[in-house]
C-alpha positions as CSV (number, residue, x, y, z in Angstrom):
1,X,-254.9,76.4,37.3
2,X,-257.7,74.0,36.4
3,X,-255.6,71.0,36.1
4,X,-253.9,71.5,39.6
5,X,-257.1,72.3,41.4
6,X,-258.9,69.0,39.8
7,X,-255.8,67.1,40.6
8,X,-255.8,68.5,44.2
9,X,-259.6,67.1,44.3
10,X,-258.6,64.0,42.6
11,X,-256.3,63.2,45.5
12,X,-258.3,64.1,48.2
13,X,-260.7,61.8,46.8
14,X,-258.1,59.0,46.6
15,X,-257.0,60.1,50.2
16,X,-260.4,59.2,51.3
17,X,-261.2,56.4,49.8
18,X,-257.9,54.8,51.3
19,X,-258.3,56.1,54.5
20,X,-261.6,54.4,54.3
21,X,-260.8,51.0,52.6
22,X,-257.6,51.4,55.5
23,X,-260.2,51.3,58.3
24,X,-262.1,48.7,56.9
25,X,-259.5,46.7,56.6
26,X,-258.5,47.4,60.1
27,X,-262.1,47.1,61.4
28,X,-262.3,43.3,59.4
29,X,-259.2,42.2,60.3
30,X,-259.3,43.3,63.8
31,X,-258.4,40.4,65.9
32,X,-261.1,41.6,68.5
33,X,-264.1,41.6,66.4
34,X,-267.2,43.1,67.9
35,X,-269.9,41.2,69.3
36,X,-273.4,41.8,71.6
37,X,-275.1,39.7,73.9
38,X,-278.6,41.0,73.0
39,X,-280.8,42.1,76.0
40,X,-284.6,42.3,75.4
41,X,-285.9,45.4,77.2
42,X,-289.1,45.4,78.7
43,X,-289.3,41.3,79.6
44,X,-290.3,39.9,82.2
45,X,-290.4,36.1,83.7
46,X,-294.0,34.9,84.7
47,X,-293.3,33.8,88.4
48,X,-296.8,31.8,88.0
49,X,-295.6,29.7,85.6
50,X,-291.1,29.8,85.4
51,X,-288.8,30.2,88.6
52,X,-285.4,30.4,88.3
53,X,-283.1,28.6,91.7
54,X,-279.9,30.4,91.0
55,X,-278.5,28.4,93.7
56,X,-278.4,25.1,91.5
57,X,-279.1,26.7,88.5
58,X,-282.4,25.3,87.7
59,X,-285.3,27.0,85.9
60,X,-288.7,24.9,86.2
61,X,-291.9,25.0,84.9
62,X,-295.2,24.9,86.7
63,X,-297.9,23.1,84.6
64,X,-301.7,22.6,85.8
65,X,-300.4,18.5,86.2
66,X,-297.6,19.2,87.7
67,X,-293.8,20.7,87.2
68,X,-291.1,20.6,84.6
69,X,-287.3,21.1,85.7
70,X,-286.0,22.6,82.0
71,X,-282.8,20.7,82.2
72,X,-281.2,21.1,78.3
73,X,-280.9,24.8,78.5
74,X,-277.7,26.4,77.6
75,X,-278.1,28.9,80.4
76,X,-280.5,30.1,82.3
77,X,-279.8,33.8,81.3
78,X,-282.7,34.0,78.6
79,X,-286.5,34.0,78.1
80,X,-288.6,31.8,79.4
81,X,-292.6,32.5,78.8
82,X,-295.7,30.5,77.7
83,X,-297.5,31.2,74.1
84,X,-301.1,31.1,73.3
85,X,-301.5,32.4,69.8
86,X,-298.3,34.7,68.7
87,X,-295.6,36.7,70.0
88,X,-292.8,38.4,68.6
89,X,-289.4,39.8,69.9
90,X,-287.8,42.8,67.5
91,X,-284.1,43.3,68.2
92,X,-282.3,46.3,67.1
93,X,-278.5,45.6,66.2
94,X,-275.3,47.4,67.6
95,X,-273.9,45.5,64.7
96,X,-274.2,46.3,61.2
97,X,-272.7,44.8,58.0
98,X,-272.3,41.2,57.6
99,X,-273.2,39.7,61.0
100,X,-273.6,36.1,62.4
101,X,-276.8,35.2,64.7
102,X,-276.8,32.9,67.6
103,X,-279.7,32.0,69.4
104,X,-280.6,28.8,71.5
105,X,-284.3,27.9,71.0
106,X,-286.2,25.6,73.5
107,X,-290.0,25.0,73.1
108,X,-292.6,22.3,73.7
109,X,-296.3,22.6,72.4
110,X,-299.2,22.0,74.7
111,X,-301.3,20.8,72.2
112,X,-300.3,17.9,70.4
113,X,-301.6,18.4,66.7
114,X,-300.6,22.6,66.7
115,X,-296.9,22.3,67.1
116,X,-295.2,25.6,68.0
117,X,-293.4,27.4,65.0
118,X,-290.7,29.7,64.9
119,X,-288.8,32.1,63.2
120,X,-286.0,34.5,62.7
121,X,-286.7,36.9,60.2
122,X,-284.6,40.0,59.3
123,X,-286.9,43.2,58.4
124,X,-285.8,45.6,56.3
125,X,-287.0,48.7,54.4
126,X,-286.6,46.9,51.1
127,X,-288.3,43.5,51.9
128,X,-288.5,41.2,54.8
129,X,-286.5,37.6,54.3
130,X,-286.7,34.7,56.7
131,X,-283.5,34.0,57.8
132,X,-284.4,30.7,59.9
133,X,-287.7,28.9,60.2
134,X,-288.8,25.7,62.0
135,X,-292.0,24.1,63.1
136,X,-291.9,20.9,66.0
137,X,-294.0,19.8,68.9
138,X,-290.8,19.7,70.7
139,X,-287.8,21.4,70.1
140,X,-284.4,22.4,71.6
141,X,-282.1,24.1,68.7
142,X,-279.0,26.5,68.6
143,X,-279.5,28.4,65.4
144,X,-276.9,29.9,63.4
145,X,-277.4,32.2,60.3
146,X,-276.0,35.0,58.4
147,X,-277.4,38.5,58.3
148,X,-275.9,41.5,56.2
149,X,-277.6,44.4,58.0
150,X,-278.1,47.7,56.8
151,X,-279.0,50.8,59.0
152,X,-282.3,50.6,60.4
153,X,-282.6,46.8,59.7
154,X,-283.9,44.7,62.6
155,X,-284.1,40.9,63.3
156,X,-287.2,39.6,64.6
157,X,-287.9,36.2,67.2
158,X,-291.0,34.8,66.0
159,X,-293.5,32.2,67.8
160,X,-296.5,30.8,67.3
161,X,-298.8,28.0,68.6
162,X,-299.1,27.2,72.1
163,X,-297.2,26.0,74.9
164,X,-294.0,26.7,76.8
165,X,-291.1,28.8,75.1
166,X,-287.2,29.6,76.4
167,X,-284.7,31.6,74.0
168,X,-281.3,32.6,75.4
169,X,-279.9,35.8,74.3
170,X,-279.3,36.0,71.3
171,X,-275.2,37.0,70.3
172,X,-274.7,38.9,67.6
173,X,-270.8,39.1,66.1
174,X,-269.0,39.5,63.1
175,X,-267.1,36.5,61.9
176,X,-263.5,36.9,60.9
177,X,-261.3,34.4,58.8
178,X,-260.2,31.4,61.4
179,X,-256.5,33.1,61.7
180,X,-257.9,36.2,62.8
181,X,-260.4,35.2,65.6
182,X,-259.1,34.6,69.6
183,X,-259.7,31.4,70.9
184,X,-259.1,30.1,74.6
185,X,-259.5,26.2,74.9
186,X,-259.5,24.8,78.1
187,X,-259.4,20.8,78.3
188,X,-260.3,19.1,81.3
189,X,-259.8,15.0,81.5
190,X,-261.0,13.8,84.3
191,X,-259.2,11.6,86.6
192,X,-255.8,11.7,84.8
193,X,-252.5,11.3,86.5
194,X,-249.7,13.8,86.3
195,X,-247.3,11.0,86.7
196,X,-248.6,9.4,83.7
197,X,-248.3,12.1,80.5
198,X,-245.4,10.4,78.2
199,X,-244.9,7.5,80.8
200,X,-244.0,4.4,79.1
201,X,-245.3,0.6,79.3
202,X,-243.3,-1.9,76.7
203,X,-241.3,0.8,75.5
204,X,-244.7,3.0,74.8
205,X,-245.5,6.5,75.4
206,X,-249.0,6.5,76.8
207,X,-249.2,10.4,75.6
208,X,-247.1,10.5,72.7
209,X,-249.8,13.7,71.1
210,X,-250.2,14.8,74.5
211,X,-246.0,14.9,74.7
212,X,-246.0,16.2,71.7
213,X,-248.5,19.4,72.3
214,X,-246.0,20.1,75.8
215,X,-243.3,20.7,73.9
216,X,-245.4,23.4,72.1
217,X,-245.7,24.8,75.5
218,X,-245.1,25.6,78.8
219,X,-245.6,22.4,81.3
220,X,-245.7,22.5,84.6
221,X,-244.4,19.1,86.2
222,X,-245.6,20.2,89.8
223,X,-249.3,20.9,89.2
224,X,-251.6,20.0,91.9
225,X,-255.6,19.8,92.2
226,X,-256.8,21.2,95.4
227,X,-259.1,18.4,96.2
228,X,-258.9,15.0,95.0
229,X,-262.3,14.2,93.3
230,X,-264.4,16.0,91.0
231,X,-267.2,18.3,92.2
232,X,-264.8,20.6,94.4
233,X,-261.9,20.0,91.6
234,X,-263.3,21.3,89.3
235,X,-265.7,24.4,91.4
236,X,-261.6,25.2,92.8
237,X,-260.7,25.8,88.7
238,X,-263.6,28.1,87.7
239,X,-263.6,29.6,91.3
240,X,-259.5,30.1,92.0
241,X,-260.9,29.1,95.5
242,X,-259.3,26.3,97.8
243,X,-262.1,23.5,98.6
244,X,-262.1,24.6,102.3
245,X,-263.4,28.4,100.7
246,X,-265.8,27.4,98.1
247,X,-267.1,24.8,100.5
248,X,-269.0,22.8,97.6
249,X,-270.0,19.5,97.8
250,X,-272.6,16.3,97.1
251,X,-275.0,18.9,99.3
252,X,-273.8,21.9,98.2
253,X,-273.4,24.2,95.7
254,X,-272.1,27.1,94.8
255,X,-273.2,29.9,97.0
256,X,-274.7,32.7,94.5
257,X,-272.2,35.8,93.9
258,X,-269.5,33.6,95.2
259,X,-266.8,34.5,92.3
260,X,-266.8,32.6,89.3
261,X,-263.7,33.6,87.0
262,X,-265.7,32.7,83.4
263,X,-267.9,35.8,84.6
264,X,-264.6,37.6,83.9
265,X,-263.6,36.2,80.8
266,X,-267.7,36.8,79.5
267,X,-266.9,40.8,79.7
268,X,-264.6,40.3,76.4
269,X,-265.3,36.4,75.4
270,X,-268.3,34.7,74.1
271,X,-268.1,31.5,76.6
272,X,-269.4,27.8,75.5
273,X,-268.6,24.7,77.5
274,X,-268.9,21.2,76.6
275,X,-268.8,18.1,79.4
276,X,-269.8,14.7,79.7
277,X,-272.1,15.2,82.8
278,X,-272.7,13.8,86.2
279,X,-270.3,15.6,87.9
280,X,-270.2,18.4,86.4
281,X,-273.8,19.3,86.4
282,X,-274.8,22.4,86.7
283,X,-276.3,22.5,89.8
284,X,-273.2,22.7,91.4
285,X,-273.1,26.2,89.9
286,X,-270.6,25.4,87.3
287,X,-272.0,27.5,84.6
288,X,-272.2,30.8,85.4
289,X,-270.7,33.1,83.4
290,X,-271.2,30.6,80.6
291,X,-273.6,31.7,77.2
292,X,-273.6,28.0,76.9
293,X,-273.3,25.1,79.2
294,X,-273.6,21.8,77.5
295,X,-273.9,18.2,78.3
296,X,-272.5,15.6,75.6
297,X,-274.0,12.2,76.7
298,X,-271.5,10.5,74.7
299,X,-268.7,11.8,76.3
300,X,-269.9,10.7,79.6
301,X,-269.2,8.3,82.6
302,X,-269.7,5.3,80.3
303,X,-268.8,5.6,77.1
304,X,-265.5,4.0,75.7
305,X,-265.3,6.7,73.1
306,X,-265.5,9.5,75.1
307,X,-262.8,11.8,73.9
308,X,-263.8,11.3,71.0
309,X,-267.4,12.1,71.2
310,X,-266.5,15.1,72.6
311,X,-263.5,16.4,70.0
312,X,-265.8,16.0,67.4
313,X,-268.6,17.9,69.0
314,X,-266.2,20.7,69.6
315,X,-265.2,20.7,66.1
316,X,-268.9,20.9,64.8
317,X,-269.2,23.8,66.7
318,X,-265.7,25.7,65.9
319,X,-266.7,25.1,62.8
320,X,-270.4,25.8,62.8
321,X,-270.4,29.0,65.5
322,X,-267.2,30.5,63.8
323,X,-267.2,33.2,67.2
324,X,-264.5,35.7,67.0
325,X,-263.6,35.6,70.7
326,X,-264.3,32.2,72.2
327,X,-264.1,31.1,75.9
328,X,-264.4,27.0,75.3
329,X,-264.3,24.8,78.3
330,X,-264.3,20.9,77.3
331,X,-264.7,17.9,79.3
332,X,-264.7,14.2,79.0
333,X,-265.1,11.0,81.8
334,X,-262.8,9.2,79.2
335,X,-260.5,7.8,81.7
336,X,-262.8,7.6,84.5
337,X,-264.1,4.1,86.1
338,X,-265.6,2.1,85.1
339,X,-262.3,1.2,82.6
340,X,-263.6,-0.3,79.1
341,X,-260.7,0.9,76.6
342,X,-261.3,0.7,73.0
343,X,-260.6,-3.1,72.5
344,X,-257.4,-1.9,70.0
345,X,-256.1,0.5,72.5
346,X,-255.9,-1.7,75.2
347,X,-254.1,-4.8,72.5
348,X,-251.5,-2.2,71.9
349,X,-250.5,-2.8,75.5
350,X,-251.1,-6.4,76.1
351,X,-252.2,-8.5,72.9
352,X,-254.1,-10.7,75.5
353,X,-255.3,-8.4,78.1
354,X,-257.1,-10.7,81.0
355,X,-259.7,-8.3,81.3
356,X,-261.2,-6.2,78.8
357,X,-263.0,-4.0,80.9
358,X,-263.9,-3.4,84.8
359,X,-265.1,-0.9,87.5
360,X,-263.0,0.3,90.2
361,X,-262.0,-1.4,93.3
362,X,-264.5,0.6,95.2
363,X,-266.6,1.8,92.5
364,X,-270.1,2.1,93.9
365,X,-269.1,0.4,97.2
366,X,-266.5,3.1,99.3
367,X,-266.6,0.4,102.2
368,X,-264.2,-1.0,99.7
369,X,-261.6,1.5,99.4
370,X,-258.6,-0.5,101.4
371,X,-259.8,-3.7,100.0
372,X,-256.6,-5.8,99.0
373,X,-256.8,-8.1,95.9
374,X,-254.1,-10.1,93.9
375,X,-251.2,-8.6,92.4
376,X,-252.9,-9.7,88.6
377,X,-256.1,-8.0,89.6
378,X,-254.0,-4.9,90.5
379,X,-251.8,-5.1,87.3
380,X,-255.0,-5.5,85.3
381,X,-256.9,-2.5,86.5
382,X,-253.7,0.0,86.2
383,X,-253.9,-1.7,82.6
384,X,-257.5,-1.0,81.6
385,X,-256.9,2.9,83.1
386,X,-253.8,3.1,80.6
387,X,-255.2,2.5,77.9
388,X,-258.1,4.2,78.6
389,X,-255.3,6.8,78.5
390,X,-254.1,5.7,75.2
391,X,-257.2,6.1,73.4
392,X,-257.6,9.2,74.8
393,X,-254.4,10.3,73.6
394,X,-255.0,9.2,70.0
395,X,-258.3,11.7,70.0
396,X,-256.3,14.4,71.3
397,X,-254.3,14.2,68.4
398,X,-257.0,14.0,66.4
399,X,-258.5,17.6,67.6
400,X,-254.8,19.1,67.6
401,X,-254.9,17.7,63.8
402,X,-258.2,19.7,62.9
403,X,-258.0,22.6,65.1
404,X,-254.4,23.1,62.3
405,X,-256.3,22.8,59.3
406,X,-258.8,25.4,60.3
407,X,-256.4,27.3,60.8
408,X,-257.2,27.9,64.7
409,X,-254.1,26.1,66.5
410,X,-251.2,28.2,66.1
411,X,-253.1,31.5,67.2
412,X,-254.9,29.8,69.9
413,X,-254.2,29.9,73.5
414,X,-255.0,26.0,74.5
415,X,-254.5,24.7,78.4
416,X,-254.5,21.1,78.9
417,X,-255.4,19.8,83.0
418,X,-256.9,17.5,84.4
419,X,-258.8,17.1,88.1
420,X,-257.1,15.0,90.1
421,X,-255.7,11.5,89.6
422,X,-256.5,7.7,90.5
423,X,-254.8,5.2,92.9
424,X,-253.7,1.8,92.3
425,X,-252.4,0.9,96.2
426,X,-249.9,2.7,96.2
427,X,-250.4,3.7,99.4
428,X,-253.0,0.8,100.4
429,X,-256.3,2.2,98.4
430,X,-258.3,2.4,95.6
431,X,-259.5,5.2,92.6
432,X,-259.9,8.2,94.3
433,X,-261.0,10.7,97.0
434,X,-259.6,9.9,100.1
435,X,-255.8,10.4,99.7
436,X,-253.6,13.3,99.2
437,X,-250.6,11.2,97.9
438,X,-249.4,12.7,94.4
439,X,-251.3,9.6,92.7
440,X,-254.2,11.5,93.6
441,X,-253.3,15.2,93.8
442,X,-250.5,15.9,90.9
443,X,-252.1,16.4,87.8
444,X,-251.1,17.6,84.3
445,X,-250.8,21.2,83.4
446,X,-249.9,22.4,79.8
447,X,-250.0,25.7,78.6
448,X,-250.0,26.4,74.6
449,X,-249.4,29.8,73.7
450,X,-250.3,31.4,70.6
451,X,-247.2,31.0,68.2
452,X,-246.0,28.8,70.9
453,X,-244.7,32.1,72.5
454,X,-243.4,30.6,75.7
455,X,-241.9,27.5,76.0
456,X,-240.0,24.7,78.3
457,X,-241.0,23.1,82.1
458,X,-241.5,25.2,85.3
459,X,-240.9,22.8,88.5
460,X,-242.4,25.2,90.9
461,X,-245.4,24.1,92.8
462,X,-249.1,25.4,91.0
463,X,-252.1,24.9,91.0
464,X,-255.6,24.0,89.4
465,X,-256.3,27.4,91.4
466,X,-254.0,29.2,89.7
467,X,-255.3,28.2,85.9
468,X,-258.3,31.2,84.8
469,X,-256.2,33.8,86.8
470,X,-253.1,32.9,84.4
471,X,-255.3,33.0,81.6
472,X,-256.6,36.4,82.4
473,X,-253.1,37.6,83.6
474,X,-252.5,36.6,79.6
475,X,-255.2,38.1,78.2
476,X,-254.5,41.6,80.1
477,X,-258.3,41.8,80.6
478,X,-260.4,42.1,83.6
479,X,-258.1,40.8,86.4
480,X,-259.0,37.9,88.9
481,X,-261.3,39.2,91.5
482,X,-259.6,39.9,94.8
483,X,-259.3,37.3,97.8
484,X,-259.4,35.0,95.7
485,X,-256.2,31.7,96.4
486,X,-255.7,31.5,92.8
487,X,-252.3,33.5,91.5
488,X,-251.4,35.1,87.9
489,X,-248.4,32.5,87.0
490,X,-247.9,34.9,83.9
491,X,-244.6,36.8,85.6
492,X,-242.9,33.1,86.3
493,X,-243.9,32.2,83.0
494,X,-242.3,34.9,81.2
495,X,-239.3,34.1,84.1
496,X,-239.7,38.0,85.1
497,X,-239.7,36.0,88.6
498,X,-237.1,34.2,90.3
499,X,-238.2,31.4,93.2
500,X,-241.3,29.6,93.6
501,X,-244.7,31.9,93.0
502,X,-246.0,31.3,96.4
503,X,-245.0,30.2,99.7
504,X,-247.2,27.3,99.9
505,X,-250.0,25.8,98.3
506,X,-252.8,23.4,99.9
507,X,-254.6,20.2,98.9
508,X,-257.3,18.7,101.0
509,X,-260.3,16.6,101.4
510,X,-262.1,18.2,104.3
511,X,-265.3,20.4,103.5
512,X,-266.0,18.5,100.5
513,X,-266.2,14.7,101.3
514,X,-268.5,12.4,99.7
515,X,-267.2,9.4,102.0
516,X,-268.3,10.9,105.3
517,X,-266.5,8.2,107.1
518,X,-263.3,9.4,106.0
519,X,-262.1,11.8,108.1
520,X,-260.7,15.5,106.6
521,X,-257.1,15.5,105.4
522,X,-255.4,18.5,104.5
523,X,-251.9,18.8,102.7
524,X,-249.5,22.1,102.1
525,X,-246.7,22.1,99.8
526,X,-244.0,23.9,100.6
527,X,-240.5,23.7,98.7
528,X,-239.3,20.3,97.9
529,X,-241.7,19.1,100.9
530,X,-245.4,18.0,101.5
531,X,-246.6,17.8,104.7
532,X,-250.1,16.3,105.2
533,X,-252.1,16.6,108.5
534,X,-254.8,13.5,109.1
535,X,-257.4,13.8,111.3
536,X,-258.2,10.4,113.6
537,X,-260.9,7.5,112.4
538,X,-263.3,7.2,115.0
539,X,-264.7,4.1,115.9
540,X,-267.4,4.8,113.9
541,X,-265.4,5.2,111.0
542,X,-264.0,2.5,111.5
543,X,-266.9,0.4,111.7
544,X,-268.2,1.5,108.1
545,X,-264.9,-0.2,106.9
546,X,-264.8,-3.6,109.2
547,X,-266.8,-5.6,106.8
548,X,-264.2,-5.3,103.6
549,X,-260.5,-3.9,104.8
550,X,-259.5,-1.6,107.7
551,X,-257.7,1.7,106.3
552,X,-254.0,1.7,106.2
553,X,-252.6,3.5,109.6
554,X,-251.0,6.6,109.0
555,X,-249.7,9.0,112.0
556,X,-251.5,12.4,112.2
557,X,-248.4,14.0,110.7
558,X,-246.9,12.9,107.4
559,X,-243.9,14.6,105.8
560,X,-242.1,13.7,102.6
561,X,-239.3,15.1,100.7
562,X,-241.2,15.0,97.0
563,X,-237.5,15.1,95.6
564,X,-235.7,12.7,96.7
565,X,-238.8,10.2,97.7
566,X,-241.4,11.4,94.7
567,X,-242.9,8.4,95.5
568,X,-243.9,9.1,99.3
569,X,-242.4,6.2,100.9
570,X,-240.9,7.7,104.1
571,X,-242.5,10.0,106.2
572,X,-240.0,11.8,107.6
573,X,-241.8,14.0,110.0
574,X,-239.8,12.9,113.4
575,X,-236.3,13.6,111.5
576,X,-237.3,17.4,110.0
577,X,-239.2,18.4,113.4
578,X,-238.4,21.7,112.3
579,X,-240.2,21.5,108.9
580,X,-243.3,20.2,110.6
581,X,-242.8,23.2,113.3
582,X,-243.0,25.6,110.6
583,X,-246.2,24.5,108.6
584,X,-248.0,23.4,111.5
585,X,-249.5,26.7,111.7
586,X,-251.1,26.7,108.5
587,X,-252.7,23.5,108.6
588,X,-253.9,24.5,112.0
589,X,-255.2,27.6,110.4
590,X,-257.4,25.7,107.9
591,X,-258.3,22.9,110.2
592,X,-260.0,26.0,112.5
593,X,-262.0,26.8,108.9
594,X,-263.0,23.5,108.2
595,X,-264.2,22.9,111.5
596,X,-266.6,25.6,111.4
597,X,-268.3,24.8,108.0
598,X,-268.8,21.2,109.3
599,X,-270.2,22.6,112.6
600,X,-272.9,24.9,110.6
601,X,-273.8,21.8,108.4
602,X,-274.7,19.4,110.9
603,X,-278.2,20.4,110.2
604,X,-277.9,20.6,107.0
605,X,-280.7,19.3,104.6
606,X,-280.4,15.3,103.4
607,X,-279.4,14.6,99.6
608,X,-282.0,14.9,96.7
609,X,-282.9,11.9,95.4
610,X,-282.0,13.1,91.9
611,X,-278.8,14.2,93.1
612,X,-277.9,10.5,94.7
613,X,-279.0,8.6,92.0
614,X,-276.6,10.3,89.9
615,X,-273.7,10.3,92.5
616,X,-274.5,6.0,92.7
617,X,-274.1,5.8,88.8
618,X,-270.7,7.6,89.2
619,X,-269.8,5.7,91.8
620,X,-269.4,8.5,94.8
621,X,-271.7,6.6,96.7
């Protein structure tokens, strides 16, 4: 009787203990690992001292001598305060177990021989340890560190000295093995073709990695940015919005609790971004949603090594961070004008290349948009872009190569897209901005699924619009907010739909002009067709150009069959009258919209100085 009751215990035990080690294992391997943005209750902002402009995202410092913009924060949700003597902040974890920290620290002393010193420390009933110590007059860190937290452990933010002190909130997470975590990468180049991914020049793919990643994935051939230059490109991808909604421009930004889809992915993701500036500061409202917003200098407007500057920052922190769900947004000017290639990339495509590097026709100067120049010159600029291209190309492989051994690529959802493209007179101008010709509208669009789930090429218009609500529409998370232009391409993608997604999609360069003298165009694509709508130049618009070249004349109607003319050669709006009949309504629709935001800025405030020096380096005005 003894022997079966002890055995009966025995395996209860055993039952137990499996059950146990069976939800730990589940808990570990989990591939939604738990995490906590950490809030600190009680705090409040000094509104002597810090104010926070939600409307360009700035937070600024008042000083005795004057006023400080903080402009290398992460993100302005944190703690900004000034220190005279000590101050501590005690966190108490949702988390236990083996837990990563993050934190962002920001400090500068106000006296020069006392710098400021801080500290993360984890207390504990059995001893206190330091996990994380540093002491600087000036500082701006993110911190990192491991923690195995018992119950009733806390962490502890230290400061002393004197001066001005910001901390973001602190993230707390367990980090699983690489195979096990969710990542979302979203890749933004700037400026880049659609036309161009795998086209060839002596028998060379320009995108042979980029090629190569597509057939991994899902690409769409028809993808098209709703506006063709970068501050309302890129503020239509993180809003689903059409430019002519958002209304965002050199002026500006984004209105506060307009939606901003990263805000959506934040409820289950931890969300970093990466970009090379100018453009995409964040005072265009960019980053919210974001725990990190981040400007890489070296992948900027400049640099010839941009893309790879930025890869590699992306690896340190993939492999630094180690985040179990990550939300990463990167961005790079690599392609961008002014054109200077690496001088190898640009051999591979002529051994004796007659320039080796150059700005734009137009590039700083807009009255130059129409200017002609010699066939050479022409050749030689397309040239410089393409191999700007090329080197790109070569550093995407490079991150595709790493992001493999870590382990991170084949369970990773990854999204390749660009902004809008660049013009070569095609249609009689220069770079970028003022057409809505495919050279400047038709962009790349991959999708890499994890275990390269879906595959092959969808021909149906999309667009940059439709990107963050596919990736939620993926995810099965928190869905797109409503009203929003942007649609879930999930159910074509999976081919549960037959037909094009939509009935039409716009483009347009209307609300959002940097070239003032240009007046709005606005484009819908409907079917095979593209029917764009130009308003008239004025004589004043006219006159800005008189100097250099005279735009190209266009009627007010244009209407091209992107099938059998892809390259927009004949407008055929007198022959399909009917065609034109039946989008005209649309366009007149949005034309009504635009009109009124222009009418309610006519008194709008000039440009900041800060804001147009920066706008003259990138060459928008």
């Amino acid at each position: 009787m003894k022997f079966f009751f002890r055995s009966a215990v025995v395996l209860s035990l055993l039952l137990i203990l499996g059950a146990f080690l069976v939800l730990l294992r589940l808990e570990l391997s989990s591939p939604f690992p738990a995490f906590n943005r950490v809030r600190i209750p009680g705090f409040e902002i000094d509104p002597r001292r810090f104010q926070i402009n939600p409307r360009i995202d700035r937070l600024t410092y008042h000083r005795r001598d004057g006023s400080e913009e903080l402009q290398h924060l992460p993100t302005l949700d944190g703690f900004p305060f000034y220190l005279s003597g000590e101050r501590s902040f005690d966190i108490e974890p949702e988390i236990r177990g083996q837990v990563r920290v993050y934190v962002h620290v920001d400090f500068r002393t106000a006296i020069q021989w006392m710098p400021l010193r801080f500290s993360l420390e984890q207390i504990s009933a059995g001893g206190d340890e330091v996990l994380f110590t540093a002491e600087h007059g000036r500082m701006s860190r993110s911190v990192f560190r491991d923690a195995r937290l018992a119950p009733g452990d806390r962490l502890r933010l230290r400061f002393r000295g004197h001066g001005r002190v910001y901390f973001s909130r602190p993230i707390l997470y367990r980090s699983p093995p690489a195979a096990e975590r969710t990542h979302v990468i979203l890749i933004g180049l700037d400026t880049m073709r659609g036309d161009f991914v795998d086209h060839r020049v002596n028998g060379r793919s320009l995108t042979p990695n980029i090629a190569a990643f597509g057939r991994d994935g899902v690409v769409f051939t028809r993808a098209y940015a709703q506006s063709p230059w970068t501050i309302p490109s890129f503020t239509s991808l993180f809003t689903a919005s059409y430019e002519f909604r958002h209304n965002v421009d050199i002026k500006h930004g984004l209105e506060p609790g307009f939606p901003h889809l990263v805000g959506q992915l934040a409820t289950d993701f931890i969300t970093f971004a990466l970009h090379g500036g100018f453009g995409l500061n964040r005072r265009w409202g960019y980053s919210r949603g974001f725990d990190a917003y981040r400007c890489v200098p070296e992948a900027g407007l400049i640099s010839p090594f941009g893309g790879r500057a930025l890869f590699r920052e992306a690896v340190r922190l993939l492999t630094t961070a180690r985040f179990p769900r990550l939300f990463l947004f990167l961005h790079t000017y690599q392609v961008h004008s002014p054109y200077r290639p690496p001088l190898p990339y640009l051999k591979k495509l002529n051994p004796d290349p007659p320039l080796t590097r150059c700005k734009a026709i137009s590039h700083g100067d807009n009255s130059e948009k129409f200017l002609p120049v010699s066939e050479a010159k022409r050749r030689s600029l397309l040239e410089l872009y393409q191999a700007e291209i090329l080197a790109f190309d070569a550093y995407f492989g490079e991150f595709i190569g790493e992001l493999k051994r870590m382990g991170i690529y084949d369970n990773a959802l990854i999204v390749f897209m660009s902004d809008h493209g660049e013009e070569f007179f095609e249609h009689g101008a220069w770079a970028h901005s003022q057409s809505l010709y495919d050279e400047s509208i038709r962009v790349p669009l991959i999708f890499k699924f994890p275990r390269s789930r879906y595959r092959g090429e969808i021909h149906d218009p999309v667009g940059v619009i439709d990107i963050l609500p596919t990736i939620l529409g993926y995810l099965g998370g928190a869905d797109a907010p409503e009203g929003v232009d942007g649609i879930d391409l999930m159910p074509l993608i999976r081919q549960e739909r037959s037909g094009a997604p939509r009935h039409h999609l716009f483009s347009s360069v209307s609300t959002s002009r940097y070239v003032k003298d240009i007046p709005p165009k606005i484009a819908v694509v409907f079917d095979r067709y593209k029917m764009i709508y130009n308003e008239p130049y004025s004589t004043d618009n006219l006159d800005f150009f008189r100097h250099r070249a005279l735009p190209p004349p266009t009627g007010r109607i244009e209407l091209y069959d992107l099938i059998d003319d892809a390259r927009e050669t004949r407008n055929i709006a007198e022959r399909e009258k009917d065609t034109v009949r039946r989008l005209m309504p649309l366009v007149l629709d949005v034309r009504r919209q635009v009109k009124a935001v222009l009418k309610a800025r006519e008194t709008s405030a000039p440009l900041p100085e800060g804001v147009r020096n920066l706008l003259e380096t990138l060459g928008y005005l």
